[in-house]
KOLTIDREN-513240 format. One line per 10 residues: their letters; for each residue x, y, z of C-alpha. Coordinates in pm, 1 decimal, always signed. Each point is the difference from the previous one (the first is absolute). Example, Ala and Ser with C-alpha at 12.3 -4.5 7.8 and 13.67 -1.06 7.14 Angstrom:
<recs>
as) +1230.0/-450.0/+780.0; +137.0/+344.0/-66.0 $
</recs>
This chain:
<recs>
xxxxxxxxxx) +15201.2/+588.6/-6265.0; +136.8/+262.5/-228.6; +115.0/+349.8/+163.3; +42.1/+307.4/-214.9; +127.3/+324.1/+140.1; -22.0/+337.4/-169.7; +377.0/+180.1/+16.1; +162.2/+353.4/-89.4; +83.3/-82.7/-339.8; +295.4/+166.4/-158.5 $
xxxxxxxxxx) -149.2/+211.3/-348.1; +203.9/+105.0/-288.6; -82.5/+395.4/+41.6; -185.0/+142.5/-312.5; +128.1/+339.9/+52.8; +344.4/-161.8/-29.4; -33.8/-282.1/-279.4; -259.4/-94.3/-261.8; -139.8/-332.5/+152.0; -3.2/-163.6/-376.3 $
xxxxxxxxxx) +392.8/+61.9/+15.1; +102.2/-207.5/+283.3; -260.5/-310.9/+42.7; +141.4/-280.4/-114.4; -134.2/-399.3/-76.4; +112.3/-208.9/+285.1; +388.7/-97.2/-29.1; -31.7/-350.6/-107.4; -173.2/+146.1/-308.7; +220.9/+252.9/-118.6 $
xxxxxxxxxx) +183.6/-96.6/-340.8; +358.8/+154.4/-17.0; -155.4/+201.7/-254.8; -287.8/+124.5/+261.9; +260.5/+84.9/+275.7; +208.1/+218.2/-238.1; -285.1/+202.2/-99.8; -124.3/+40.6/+353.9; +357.7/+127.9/+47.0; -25.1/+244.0/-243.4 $
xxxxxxxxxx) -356.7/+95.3/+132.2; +111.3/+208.1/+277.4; +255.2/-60.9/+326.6; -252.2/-39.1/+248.3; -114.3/-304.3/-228.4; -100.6/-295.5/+255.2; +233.6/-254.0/-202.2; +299.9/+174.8/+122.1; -132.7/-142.6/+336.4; -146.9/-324.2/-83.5 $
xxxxxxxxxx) +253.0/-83.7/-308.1; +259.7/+199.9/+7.2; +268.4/+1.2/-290.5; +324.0/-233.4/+124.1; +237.3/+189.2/-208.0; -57.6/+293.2/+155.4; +109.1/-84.4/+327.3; +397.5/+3.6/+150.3; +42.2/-302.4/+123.9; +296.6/+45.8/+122.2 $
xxxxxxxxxx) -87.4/+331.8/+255.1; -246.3/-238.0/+166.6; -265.7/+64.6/-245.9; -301.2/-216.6/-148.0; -335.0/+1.7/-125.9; -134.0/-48.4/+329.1; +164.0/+318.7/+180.4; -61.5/+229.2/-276.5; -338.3/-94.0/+50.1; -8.3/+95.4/+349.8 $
xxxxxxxxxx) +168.7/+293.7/-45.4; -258.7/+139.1/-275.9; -261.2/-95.4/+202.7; +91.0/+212.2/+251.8; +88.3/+245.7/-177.0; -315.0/+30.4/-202.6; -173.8/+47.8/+354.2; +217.0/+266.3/+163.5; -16.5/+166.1/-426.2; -402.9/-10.2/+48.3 $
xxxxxxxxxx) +11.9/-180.4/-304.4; -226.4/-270.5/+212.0; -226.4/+147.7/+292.7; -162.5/-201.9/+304.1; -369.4/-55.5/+58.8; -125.0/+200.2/+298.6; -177.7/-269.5/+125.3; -25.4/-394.6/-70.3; -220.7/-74.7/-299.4; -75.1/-277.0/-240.5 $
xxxxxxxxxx) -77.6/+75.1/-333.2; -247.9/-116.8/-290.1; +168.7/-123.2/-311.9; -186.8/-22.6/-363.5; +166.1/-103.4/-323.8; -188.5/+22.2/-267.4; +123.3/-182.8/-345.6; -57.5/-198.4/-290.7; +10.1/-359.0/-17.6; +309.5/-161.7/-178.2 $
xxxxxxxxxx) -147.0/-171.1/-285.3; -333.3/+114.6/+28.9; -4.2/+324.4/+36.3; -256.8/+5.2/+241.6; -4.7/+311.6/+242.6; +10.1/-132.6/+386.6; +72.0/+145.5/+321.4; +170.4/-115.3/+251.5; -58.2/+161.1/+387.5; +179.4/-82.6/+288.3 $
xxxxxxxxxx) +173.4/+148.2/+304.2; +352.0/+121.9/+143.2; +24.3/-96.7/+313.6; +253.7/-154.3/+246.1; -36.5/-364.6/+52.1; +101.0/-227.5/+301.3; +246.7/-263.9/-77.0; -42.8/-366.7/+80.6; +153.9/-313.7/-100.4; -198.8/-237.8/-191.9 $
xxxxxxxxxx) -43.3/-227.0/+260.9; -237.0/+193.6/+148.0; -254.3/+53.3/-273.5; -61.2/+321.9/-40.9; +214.3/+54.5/-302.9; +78.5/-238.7/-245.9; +228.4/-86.5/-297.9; -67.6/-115.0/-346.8; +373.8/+14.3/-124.9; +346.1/-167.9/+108.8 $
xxxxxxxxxx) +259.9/+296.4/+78.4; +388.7/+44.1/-102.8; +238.5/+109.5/+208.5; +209.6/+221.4/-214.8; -333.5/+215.0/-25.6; -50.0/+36.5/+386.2; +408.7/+46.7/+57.2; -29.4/+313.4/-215.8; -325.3/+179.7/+123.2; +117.3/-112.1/+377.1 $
xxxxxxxxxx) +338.3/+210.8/-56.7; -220.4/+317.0/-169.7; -276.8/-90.5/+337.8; +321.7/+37.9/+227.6; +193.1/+308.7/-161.8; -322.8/+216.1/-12.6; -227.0/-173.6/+282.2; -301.3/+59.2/-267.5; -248.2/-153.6/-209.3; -65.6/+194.4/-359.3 $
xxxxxxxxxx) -214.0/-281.3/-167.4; -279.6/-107.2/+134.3; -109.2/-404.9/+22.0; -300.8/-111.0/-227.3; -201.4/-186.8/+231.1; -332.0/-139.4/-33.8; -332.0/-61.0/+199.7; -349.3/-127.2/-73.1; -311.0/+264.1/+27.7; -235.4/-106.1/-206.8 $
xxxxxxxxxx) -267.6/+255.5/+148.2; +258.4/+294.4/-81.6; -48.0/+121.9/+377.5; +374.9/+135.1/+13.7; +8.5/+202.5/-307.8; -319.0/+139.1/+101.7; +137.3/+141.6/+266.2; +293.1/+104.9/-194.9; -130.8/+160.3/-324.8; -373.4/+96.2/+77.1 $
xxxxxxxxxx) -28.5/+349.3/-23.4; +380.7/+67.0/-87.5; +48.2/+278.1/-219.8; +303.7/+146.5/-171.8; +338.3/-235.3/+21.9; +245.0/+219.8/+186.0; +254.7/-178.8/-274.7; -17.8/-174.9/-304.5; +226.1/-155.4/-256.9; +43.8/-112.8/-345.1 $
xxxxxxxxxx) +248.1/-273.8/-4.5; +191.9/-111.9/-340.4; -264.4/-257.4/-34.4; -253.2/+179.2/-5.2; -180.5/-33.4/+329.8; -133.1/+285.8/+177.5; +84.7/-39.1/+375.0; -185.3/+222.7/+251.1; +32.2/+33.4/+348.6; -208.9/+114.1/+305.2 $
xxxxxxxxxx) +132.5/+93.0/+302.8; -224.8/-137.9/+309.9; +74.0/+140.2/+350.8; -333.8/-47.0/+154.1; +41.4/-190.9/+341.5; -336.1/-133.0/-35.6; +21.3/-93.2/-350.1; +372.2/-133.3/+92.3; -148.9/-203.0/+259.9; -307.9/-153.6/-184.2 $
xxxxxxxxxx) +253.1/-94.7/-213.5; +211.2/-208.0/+197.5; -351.3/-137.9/+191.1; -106.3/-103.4/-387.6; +341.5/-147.4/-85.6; +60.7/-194.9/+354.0; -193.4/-336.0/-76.0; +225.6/-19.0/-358.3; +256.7/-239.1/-103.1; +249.1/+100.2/-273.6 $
xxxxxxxxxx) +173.0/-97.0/-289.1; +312.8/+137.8/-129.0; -62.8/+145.6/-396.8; +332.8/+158.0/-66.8; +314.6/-8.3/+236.8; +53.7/-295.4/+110.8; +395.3/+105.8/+70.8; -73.5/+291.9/+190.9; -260.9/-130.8/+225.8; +222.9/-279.8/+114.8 $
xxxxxxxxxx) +321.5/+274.3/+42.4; -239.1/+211.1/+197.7; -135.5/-291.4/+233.6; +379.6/-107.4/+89.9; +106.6/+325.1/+46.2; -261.6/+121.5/+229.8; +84.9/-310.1/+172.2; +332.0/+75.4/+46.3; -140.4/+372.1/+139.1; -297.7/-187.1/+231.7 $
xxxxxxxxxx) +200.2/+18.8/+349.7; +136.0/+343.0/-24.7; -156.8/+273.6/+261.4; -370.0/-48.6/+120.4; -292.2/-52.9/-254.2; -240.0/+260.9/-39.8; -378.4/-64.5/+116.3; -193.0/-72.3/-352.9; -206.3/+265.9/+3.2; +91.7/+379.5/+41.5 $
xxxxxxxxxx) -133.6/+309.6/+213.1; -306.3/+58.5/-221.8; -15.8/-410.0/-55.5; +190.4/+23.4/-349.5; +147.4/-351.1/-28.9; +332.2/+8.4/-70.1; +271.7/-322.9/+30.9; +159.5/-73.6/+316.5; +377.2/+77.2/-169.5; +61.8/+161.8/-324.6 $
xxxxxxxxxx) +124.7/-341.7/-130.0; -263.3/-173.1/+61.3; -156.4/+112.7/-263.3; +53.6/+58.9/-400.7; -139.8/+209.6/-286.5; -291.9/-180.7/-186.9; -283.5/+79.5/-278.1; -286.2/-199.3/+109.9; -253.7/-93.4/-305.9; -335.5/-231.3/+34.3 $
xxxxxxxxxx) +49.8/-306.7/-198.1; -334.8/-18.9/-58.5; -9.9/+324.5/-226.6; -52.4/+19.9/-368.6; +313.0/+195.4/-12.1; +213.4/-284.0/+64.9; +209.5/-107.4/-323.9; +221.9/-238.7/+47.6; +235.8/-61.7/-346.8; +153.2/-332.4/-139.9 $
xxxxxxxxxx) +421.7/-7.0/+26.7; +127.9/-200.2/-323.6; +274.8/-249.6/+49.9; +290.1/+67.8/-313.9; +235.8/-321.7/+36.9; +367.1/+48.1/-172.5; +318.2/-145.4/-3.1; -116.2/-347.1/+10.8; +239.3/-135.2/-240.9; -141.4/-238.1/-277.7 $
xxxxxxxxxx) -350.2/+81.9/+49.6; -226.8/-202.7/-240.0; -343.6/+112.0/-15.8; -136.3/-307.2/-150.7; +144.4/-229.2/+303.3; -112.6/+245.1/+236.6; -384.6/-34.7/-131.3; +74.2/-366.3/+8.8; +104.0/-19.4/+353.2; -276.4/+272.8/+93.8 $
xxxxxxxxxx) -245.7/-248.3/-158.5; +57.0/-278.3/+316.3; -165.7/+308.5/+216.8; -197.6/+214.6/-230.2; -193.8/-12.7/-292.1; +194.1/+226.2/-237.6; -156.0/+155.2/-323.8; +241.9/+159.7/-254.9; -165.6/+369.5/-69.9; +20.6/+237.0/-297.3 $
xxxxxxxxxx) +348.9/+188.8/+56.7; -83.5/+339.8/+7.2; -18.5/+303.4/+265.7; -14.7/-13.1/+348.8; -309.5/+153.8/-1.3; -148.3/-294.8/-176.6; +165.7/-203.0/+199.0; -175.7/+126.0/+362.4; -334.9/-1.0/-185.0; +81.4/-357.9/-70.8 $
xxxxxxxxxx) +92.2/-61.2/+390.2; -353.0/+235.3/+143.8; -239.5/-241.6/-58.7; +184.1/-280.8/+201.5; -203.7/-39.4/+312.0; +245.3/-278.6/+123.1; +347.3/+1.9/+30.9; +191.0/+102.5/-261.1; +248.9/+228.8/-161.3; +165.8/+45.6/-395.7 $
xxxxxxxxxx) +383.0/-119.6/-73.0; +154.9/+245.2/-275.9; +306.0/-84.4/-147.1; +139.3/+31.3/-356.5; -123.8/-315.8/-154.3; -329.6/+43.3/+103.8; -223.5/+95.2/+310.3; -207.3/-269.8/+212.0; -310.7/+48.8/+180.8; +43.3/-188.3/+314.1 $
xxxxxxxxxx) -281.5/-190.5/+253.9; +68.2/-172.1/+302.5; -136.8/-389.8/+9.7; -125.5/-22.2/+309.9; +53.6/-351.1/+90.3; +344.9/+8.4/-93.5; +97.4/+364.4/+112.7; -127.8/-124.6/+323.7; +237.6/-245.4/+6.9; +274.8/+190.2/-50.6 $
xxxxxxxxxx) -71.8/+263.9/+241.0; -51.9/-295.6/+285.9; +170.4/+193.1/+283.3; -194.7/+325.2/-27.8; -335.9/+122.5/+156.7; -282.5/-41.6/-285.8; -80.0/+363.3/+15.5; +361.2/-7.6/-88.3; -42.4/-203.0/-325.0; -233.3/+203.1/-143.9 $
xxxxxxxxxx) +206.1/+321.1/-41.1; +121.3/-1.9/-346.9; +349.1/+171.1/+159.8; +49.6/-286.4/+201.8; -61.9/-222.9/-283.5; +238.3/+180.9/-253.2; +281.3/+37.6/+264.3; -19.4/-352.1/+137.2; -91.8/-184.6/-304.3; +173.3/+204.2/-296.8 $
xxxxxxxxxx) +237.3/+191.3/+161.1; +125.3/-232.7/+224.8; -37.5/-360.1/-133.0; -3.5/+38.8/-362.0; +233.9/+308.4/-21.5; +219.5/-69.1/+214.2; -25.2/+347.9/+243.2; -35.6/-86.7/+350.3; -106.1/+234.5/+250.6; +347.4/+136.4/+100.1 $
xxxxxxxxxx) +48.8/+101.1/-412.3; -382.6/+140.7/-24.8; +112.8/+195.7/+306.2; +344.5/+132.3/-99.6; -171.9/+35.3/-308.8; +317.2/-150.6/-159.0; -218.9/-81.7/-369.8; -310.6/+170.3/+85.9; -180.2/+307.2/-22.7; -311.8/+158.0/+93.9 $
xxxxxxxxxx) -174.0/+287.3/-229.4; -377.3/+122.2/+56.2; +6.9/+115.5/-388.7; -130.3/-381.4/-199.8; +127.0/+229.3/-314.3; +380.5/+36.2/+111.5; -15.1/-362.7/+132.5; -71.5/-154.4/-328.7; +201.0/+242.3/-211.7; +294.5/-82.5/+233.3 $
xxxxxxxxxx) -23.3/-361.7/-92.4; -76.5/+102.1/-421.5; +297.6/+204.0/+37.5; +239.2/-278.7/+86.8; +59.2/+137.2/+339.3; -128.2/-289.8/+224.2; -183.3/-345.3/-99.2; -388.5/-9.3/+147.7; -241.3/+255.2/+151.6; -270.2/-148.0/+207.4 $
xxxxxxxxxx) -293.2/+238.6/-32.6; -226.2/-58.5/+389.9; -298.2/+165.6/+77.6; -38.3/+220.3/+351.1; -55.7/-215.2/+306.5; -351.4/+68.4/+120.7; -83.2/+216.6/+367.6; -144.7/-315.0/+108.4; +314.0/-244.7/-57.7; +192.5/+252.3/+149.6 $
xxxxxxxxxx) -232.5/+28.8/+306.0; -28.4/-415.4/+9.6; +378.1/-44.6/-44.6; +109.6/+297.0/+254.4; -259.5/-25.5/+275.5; +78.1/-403.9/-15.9; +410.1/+85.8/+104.5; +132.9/-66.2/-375.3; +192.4/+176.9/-242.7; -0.4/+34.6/-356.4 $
xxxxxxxxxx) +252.8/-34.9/-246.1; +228.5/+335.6/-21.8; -176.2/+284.3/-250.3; -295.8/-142.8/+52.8; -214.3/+295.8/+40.8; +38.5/+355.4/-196.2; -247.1/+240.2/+151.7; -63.4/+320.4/-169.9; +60.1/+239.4/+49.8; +288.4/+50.2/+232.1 $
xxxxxxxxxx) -23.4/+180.1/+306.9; +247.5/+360.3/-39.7; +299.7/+46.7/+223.7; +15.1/+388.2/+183.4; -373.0/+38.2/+58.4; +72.3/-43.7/+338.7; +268.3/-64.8/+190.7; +12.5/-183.0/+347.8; +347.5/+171.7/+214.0; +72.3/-241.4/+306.7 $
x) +158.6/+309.1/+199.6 $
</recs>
């Protein structure tokens, strides 16, 4: 069963710092460009924490990212520059925002909350994404050197009767904080200390299994190291004085945002695949060999946006091949993709990632999985515009243009023990780092 604890969360003071000044997007999407102007945003900035600047560290006295991290993080606390919650809370999280694409205004509403960590073999909380272990080396060291959480994991759980934001948002009034991030998105927060309320909570989430959105990385550093913390002094009893649940050791637990998967407000975007550096890439032979798997139709060359209108309709499998000869629609046969894709599970074969990076990628490109991973001639963009202009401009040799995986193949795959090619999902918005922060001592 899932357990989630309320906690004294660590605040950014508004009497110290404007709030807009020193949220940032979680680290593993901040551009170089993004981390210098959160720099130059102000010094309490969380990316000096989460990201800090490598060139502005001695290495020689002993210094490194990781320490300087610590030490700012302390000192922000004793400065006042972040305060302590009186007492454990969880709080509700909205972010409001326009649809990429669309433009369509949706909200999103979740909760911040801690959650218990389990390994996936007991299924409670489940994967939809293979991990690195560069990735986990890097926020284990930060983990270690500050014994904190800043970022919270995106995890999911089905509700279709909207019981646990009921409980959450009926009746809420003003947000004690809100945000405008550079995107856009209005984030608001509501700070929930109720024991009752706290505890219907945790009654309403106990019976739900869930599915990791965003953060695959630092749910799997946090599980190990709060294994390596599970034997040290006596557990506490799960529930407190005033029957506040609360984990039995302040490992055992991470920082999560917890968001119904059956809500409207759930966009998930597609990730483009830009292939360069191939060396001798042909387009014509490619849409030759593509043709022993797909049927491939040569399209008008034009904008990307023309080209995604070209791929919406597609109810199958499917996905658009842009290069500078000309751009391909591309649909699976299913006979013969079958074939190809003998070894995997069929709900498998009928993701058009698996397809692309098993079928293209792979066997007709030449990229096997350890390339795709080091992502020695590939990259991933959300923007279909900058995909294809990379590939007009000369600067790598096809785009492959995919639509969003659906809630329910993600549910189907996850739920059955898979995983999905890497980048498979893009859900927007992202969740901001320094709402909340989850101090371990």
């Amino acid at each position: 069963m899932a357990r989630i604890y309320p906690f004294r969360a660590w605040r950014y003071n508004p009497s110290a710092v404007r709030l807009d000044d020193v949220v940032t997007q979680p680290y593993d999407k901040i551009s170089p460009a993004m981390q210098q102007g959160y720099y130059q945003r102000s010094p309490y900035n969380l990316v000096r924490i989460i990201l800090g600047l490598p060139e502005l560290f001695d290495a020689e006295r002993g210094e490194s990212v990781y320490t300087r991290a610590a030490r700012d993080f302390k000192a922000w606390r004793e400065q006042g520059v972040l305060t302590q919650e009186k007492e454990p809370c969880v709080f509700a999280y909205s972010q409001r925002f326009k649809t990429p694409g669309s433009g369509e205004t949706k909200e999103r509403r979740g909760f911040i909350a801690l959650g218990k960590l389990h390994d996936y073999a007991e299924g409670v909380v489940f994967r939809h994404e293979q991990t690195l272990s560069k990735p986990k080396s890097d926020r284990l060291n930060l983990l270690k050197a500050t014994r904190a959480h800043f970022g919270q994991i995106f995890m999911l759980y089905s509700d279709p009767g909207g019981t646990v934001e009921s409980i959450l948002y009926d009746g809420a009034g003003a947000a004690d904080a809100e945000v405008t991030d550079e995107y856009g998105v209005l984030h608001r927060v509501w700070r929930v200390s109720d024991p009752g309320a706290i505890n219907m909570l945790a009654t309403a989430m106990a019976d739900k299994k869930l599915i990791i959105a965003d953060g695959h990385h630092r749910y799997e550093t946090a599980l190990n190291y709060s294994k390596e913390h599970a034997a040290e002094g006596a557990p506490k009893p799960e529930y407190t004085a005033n029957h506040s649940p609360q984990p039995s050791y302040p490992e055992a637990a991470a920082m999560m945002t917890f968001v119904n998967m059956d809500s409207d407000g759930l966009v998930i975007l597609p990730t483009h695949r830009v292939v360069h550096s191939l060396g001798g890439f042909d387009a014509a032979q490619f849409a030759a060999k593509a043709s022993d798997f797909f049927s491939v139709e040569p399209l008008h060359q034009g904008e990307a946006s023309g080209l995604i209108e070209a791929l919406k309709p597609e109810s199958g499998t499917a996905f658009v091949a842009a290069t500078r000869a000309g751009d391909y629609l591309l649909r699976a046969q299913p006979d013969k993709v079958d074939a190809a894709l003998a070894g995997f599970p069929d709900r498998q074969k009928q993701l058009d990632l698996t397809q692309l990076h098993s079928i293209i990628l792979d066997r007709l490109l030449g990229l096997d999985a350890e390339k795709v991973r080091e992502q020695t001639n590939i990259r991933y963009l959300r923007d279909a515009g900058e995909a294809v202009d990379q590939v007009r401009r000369g600067e790598a040799d096809v785009a492959f243009l995919t639509k969003p995986v659906t809630m329910e193949q993600l549910r189907e795959v996850a739920f059955a023990g898979d995983v999905m090619p890497q980048k498979s999902t893009d859900f927007y918005p992202k969740l901001l780092s320094g709402l909340a922060i989850y101090a371990l001592e």
